[in-house]
N, C-alpha and C positions, 0 to 999 in steps of 0.2 A: 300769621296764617297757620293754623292748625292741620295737621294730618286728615288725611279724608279719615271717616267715622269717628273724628275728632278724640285720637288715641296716640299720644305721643310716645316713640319707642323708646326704650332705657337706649343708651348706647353699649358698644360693646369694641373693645380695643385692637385696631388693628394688630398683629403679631408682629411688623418691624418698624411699627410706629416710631419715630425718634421724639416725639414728645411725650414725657411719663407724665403720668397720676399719680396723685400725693401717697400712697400706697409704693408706687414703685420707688422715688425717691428717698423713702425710709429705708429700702431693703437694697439701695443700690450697691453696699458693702457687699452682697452676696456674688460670689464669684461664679455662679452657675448663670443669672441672668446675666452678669457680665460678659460674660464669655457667649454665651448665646446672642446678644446684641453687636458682640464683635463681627462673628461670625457673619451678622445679617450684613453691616456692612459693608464688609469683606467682599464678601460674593457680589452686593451691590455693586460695589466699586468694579471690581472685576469687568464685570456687564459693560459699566461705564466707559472703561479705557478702552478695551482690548475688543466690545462688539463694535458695529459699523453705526455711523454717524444716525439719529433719526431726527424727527422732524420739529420744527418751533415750536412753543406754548411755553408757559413760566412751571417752573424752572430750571432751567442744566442743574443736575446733582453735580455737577464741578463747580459752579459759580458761587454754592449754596452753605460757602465756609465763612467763619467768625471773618480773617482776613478782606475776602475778596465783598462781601458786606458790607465791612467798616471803608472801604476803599468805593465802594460802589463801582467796581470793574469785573465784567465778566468777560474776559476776551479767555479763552482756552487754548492751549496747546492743540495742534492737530497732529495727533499718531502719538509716537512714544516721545519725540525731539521736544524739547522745554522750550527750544531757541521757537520751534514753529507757531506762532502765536497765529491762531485765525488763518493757518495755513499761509503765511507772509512770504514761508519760502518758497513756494511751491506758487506765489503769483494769484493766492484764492482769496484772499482780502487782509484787513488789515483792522488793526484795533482803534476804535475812533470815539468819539464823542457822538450821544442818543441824539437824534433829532428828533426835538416833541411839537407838538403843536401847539402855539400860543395864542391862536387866533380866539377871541371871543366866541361862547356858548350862550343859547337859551334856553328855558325849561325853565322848571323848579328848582332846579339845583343851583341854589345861588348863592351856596357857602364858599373857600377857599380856603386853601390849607389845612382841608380838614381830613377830607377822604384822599386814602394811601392810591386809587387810582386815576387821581386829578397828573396832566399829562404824564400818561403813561409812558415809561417804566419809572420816571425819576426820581420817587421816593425810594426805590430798591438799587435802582445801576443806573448810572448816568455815562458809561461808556462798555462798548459791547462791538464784536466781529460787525465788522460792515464790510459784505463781499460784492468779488467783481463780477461783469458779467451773468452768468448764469449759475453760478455759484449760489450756495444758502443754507442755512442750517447756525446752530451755537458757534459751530468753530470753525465755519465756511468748508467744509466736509461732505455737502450735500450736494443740491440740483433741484433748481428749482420747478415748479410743478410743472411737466408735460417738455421736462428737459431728460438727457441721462447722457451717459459715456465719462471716460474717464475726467474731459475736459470740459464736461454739461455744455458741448454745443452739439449733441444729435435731437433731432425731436424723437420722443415717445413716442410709439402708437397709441393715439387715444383709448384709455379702456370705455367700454361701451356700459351704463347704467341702465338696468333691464326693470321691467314692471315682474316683480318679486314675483307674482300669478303664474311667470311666464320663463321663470328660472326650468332650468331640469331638474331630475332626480338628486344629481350629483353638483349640480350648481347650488342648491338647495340646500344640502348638506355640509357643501362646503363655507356656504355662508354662516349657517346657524353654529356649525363647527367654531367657525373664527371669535363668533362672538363670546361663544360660550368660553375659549381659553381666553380670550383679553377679558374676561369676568375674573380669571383667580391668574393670570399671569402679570407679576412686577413691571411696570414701567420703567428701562433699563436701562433709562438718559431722565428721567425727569421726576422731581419731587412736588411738593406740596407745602404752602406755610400755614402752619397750622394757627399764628397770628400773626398782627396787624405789625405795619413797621415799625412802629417806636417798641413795641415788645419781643421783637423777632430774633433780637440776640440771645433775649432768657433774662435770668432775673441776676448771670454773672455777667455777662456779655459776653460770653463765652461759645454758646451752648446753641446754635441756631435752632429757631420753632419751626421740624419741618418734618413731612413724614412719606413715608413710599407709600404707594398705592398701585391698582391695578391701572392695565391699559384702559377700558374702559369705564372705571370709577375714576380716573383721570379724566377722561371725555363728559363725564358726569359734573367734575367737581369744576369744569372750565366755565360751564354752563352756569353754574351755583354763583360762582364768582362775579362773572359779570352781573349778574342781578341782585344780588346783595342789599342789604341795605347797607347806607353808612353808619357806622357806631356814635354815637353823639357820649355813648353813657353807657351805665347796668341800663336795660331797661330802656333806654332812650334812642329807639333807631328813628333816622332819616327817610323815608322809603320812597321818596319822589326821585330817585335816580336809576338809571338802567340802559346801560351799554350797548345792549346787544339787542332791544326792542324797542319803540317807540320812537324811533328815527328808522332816517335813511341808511344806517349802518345794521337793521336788521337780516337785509337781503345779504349783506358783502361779510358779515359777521357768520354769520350760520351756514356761510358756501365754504367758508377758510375750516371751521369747529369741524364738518365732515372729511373735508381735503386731508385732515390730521388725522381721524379715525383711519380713515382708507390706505393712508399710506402705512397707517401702524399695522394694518392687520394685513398689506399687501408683505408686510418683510415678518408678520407672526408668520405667515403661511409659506413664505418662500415662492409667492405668486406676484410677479406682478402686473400683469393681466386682469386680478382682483378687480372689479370694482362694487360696489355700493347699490343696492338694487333698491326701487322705490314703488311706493303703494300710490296706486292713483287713487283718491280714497274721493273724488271728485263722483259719486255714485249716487247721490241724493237717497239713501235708501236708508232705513231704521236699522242696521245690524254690520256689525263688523266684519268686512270676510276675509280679515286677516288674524283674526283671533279665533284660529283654529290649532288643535295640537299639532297639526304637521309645519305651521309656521307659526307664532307667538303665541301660542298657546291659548285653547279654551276656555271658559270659568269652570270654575269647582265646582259639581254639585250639592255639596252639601257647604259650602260657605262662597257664593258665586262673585263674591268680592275678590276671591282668589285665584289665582291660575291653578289650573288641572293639575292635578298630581303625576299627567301624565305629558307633561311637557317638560323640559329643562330648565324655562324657565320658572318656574314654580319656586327652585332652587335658591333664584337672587334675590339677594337683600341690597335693600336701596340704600344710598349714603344720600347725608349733604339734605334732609330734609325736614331738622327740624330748627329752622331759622328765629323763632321766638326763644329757645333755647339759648342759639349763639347771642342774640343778641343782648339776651339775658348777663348772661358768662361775659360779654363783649371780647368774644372771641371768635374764632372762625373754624367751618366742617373742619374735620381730622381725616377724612374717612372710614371712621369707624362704620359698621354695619347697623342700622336702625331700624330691619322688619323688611315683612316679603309686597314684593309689588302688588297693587290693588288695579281695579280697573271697576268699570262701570258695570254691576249686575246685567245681561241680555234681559231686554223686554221689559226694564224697569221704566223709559223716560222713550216721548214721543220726539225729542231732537231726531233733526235727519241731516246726513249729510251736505255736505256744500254738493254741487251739481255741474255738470259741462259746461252747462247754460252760465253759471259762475266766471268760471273758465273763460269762455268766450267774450262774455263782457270786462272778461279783466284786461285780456290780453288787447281789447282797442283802445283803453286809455295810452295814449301818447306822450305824457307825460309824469318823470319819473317819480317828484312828490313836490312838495308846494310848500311855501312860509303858512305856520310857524316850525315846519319842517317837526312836527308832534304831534300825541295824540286825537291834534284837534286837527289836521290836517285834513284836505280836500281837493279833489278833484284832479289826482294823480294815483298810478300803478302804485306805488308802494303799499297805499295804507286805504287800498277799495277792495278788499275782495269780500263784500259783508253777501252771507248767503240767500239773503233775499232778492230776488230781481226786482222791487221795488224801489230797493235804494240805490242799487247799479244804476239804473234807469237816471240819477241825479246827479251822474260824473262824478268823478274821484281820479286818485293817483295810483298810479305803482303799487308802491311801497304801502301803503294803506290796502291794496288791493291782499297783497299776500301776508302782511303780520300780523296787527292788533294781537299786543301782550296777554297772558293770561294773567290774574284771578281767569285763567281759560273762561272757567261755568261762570261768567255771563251774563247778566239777564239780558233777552235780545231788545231794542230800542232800535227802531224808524226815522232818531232823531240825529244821534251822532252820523258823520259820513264817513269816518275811519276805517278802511277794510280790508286789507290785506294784512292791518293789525288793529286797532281801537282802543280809545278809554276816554273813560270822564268820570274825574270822580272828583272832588276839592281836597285840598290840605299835600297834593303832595302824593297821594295814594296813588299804586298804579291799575288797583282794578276797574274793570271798564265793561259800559253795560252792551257793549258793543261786538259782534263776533262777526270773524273774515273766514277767508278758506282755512288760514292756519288755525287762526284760533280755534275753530269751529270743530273742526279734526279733534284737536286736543280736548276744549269741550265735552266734545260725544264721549270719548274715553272716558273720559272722569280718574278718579282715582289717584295712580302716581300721576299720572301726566296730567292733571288740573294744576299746578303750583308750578310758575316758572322755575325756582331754585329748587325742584326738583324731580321736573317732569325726561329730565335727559336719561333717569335711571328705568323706565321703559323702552325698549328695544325699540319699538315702535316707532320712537322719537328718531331714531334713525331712516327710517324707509318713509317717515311725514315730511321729513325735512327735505328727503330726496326729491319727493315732488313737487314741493315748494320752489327749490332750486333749478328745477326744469322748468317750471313756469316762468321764473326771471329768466335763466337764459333764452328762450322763446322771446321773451321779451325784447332784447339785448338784441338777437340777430335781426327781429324783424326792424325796427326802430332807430340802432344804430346809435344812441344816444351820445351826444358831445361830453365834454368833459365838464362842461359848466352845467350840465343837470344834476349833479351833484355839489353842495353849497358847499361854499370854502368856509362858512363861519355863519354863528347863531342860529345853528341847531342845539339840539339838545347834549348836552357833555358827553363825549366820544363818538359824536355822530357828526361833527365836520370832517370833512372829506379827507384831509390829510392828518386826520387824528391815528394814532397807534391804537389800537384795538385791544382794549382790555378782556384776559388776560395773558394773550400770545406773546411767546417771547425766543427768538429777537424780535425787536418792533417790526411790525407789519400796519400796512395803513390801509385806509378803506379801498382808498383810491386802488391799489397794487389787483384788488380781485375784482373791480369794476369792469371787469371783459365777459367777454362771451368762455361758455366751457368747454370748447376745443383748443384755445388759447391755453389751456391752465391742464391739460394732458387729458377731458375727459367728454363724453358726450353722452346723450341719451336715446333708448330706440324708442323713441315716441311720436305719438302722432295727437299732436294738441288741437281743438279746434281753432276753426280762423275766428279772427277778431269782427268786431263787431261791424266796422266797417269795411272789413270784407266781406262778408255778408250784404251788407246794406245796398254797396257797391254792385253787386254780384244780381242783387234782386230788380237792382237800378235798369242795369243793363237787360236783362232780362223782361222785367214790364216795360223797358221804351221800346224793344222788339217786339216783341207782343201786341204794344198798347199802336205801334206805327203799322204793325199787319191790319188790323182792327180799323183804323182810320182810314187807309189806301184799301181799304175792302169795303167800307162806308164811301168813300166816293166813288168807288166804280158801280157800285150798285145806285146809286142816285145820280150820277151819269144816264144809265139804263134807263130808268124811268122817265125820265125829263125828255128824254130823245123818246120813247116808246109815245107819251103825250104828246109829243111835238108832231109827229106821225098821225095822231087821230084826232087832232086839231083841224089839217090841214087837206086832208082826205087822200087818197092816193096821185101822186104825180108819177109821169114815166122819166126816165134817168134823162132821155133825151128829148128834148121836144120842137119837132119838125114837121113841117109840110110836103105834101107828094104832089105830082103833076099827073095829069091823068096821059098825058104824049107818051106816046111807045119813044124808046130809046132811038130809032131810028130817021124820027120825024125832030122837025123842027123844030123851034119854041114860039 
């Protein structure tokens, strides 16, 4: 998949990258890069021990040494004690053995032993903290979401996720604020591999492939990961697999990817009150209106592929997106910088958005998603939310309701029933001619955010995914869904229920974010509409009242008439009828 206007960027090298270029390793004698490289890790390191615990995804910069590699154990120390492994003394967990999931997969992806995230984490660590209670984090150091106190048994007060329209001045600012510093500030617990497991020591075994990144070029590069293709060769990718879309692990995958953002940028900001505001982009209308300079910026007038020069984001260069490249190299993003975000010229393309009406009929599907628990899926929430009320009209799931993967742009078809995500294409591919509420969002955009692996480096992708995530929850409380609507086995690879979620790490499984978002510390101030058969119900009751006044007013008026005819049938009678005697009262008979 090629760059929108089909222009691949050069790369350009992160400044504390730990994996050099043939260039560097010639001149690694020089004692000035030396020493400047030292220094990066230094400070890194610093970060790592001595800041406060943050949150899962792959991988701790403690775990991410020659050593704890070849041993595949990542259990850390908690605080400065060596004895404290995973916080063991202190009663916070304990260093154990991964449990992955072995259960049988379907889909395409019918290879084995090939791709480094076939049960996850086990080609990287097969033992890792596993904490107690409410305890969570690399080194059982944390609290798990919607927990806090020194012992993570207080509940949080839920922070409240607002429609971004509806922020204030200073809520507004302080959101754009947060984003713009996790754009150039270090991630201060977690690196990046910059290749595949059999290459990740280096070419001594020595020398781990891994590199720092931003906070949120990390939330970028998580996203890239899970959709990846698998490397077969130069040249030779697999591209029918994908983690984090075309299953039921869509909804539970992309609710965890923001719970990380949110917590990063609740402890950037020293807020934790923070939360995540989201676009109801549910508007049916032909124009963005949230691509304006005072929130993600306008297009450029003289090049409208671009953002305004008078936005901030104008500024950001996208990683992680040019994947014919990697695959090329058969290696993996660095995050190096590759070019400024694009989006969809205004007024170029008759798409419109998804609609309430959308909305509505998603929310009365009842059930969560359906065998073959894929793209082909039907007649369940996950994978119905296609924007035409045509095909709503034809039942669907869930999970189809709110995903269908991008190739986002598209072409739209009446035929597949996939809608909350979508695809059909043969060989393995995963674009799909099919578009849902998400995809359709992403669609409109165009641009960065057409390409899964690397639609996350728009901002945007943050406040889409918000809404997406409120419509599941909505879903969740009104429904109440068992545990068995989720399959245990033969979905698509990392979409069984108790699979580890590629690329979070310590393991996390589907199943763990499968609740409502008050459960997990967060909620929304929304007002979604009712479902369809609330509606249906609502209109029931209402025309049998109606329709029963109508009836009982129909017999009383032909009552009336039958008696009015009965009466001039029969000509006047008197009520009583008697005889008189002509004898005065006095006389006799």
């Amino acid at each position: 998949m090629e760059p929108w206007q089909g222009q691949a960027v050069p790369w350009r090298r992160s400044p504390c990258s730990a994996r050099p270029g043939p260039a560097e390793r010639q001149s690694r004698h020089r004692s000035v890069m030396g020493t400047l490289r030292w220094l990066c890790w230094a400070g890194l390191g610093y970060l790592s021990c001595c800041g406060p615990p943050r949150v899962q995804a792959q991988f701790p910069r403690a775990c991410m040494t020659a050593d704890a590699l070849r041993l595949k154990r990542c259990c850390p120390a908690l605080g400065t004690e060596p004895g404290d492994v995973c916080g063991s003394l202190q009663g916070r967990g304990r260093c154990q053995g991964v449990r992955a999931d072995a259960r049988p997969w379907s889909g395409p992806y019918t290879l084995r032993n090939v791709d480094d995230r076939e049960r996850w984490p086990l080609k990287f660590f097969n033992q890792s903290c596993r904490c107690t209670g409410n305890f969570a984090g690399y080194n059982c150091g944390d609290c798990k979401f919607g927990w806090t106190g020194p012992e993570c048994n207080v509940r949080k007060p839920a922070v409240v996720r607002k429609d971004v329209h509806s922020l204030t001045a200073e809520e507004r600012e302080q959101f754009f604020d947060a984003l713009d510093r996790a754009k150039t500030t270090v991630h201060p617990d977690y690196v990046i591999a910059t290749q595949h497991w059999i290459s990740l020591l280096g070419p001594t075994g020595e020398e781990p492939q891994i590199a720092n990144c931003s906070i949120y070029n990390y939330f970028v590069w998580l996203h890239y990961y899970s959709v990846r293709d698998t490397l077969l060769g130069p040249g030779r990718p697999f591209t029918g697999i994908d983690f984090s879309h075309q299953g039921p692990a869509f909804v539970t995958w992309h609710r965890y990817h923001l719970l990380l953002l949110e917590r990063d940028l609740q402890r950037l900001m020293g807020n934790d009150s923070f939360a995540l505001p989201y676009w109801n982009f549910a508007t049916g209308r032909n124009e963005c209106d949230v691509c304006t300079d005072q929130l993600f910026g306008a297009s450029r007038p003289d090049d409208p592929g671009l953002i305004s020069l008078s936005s901030r984001f104008s500024q950001w260069q996208i990683v992680c997106n040019s994947l014919d490249d990697y695959n090329r190299l058969v290696t993996l993003c660095n995050g190096s910088d590759e070019g400024p975000l694009r989006r969809r010229p205004p007024g170029t393309s008759s798409e419109q958005l998804p609609t309430a009406e959308d909305v509505r009929r998603c929310l009365s599907l009842r059930e969560f998603d359906s065998p073959p628990f894929f793209r082909n899926s039907s007649f369940s929430f996950r994978f119905v939310l296609p924007p035409l009320q045509s095909w709503l009209g034809r039942g669907f799931s869930l999970r189809a309701c709110l995903s269908a993967k991008y190739g986002y742009s598209m072409l739209l078809s009446p035929i597949r029933r996939n809608a909350l995500e979508g695809f059909d294409k043969p060989g393995g591919a995963l674009n799909s001619p099919m578009l849902s509420l998400h995809n359709l969002a992403h669609s409109f955009l165009n641009g960065t955010s057409v390409l899964p692996h690397a639609a996350a480096n728009d901002p945007i992708f943050v406040v889409l995914h918000s809404f997406t995530d409120a419509i599941f929850d909505e879903w969740m409380k009104r429904f109440n869904p068992p545990d068995n609507a989720w399959p245990e086995e033969l979905a698509p690879i990392g979409h069984n229920r108790l699979y580890n979620m590629v690329p979070f790490f310590p393991p996390v499984t589907n199943d763990e974010l499968f609740q409502t978002a008050e459960q997990l510390g967060y909620t929304y101030a929304i007002d979604l509409p009712g479902s369809l058969e609330e509606t249906q119900a609502w209109a029931v009751m209402v025309g049998s009242t109606v329709g029963g006044a109508l009836i009982a007013l129909a017999t009383l008026v032909l009552l009336l008439v039958l008696f009015q005819h009965q009466r001039q049938r029969r000509g006047f009678e008197p009520l009583m009828n008697v005889s008189f005697s002509p004898k005065k009262y006095m006389e006799e008979a």
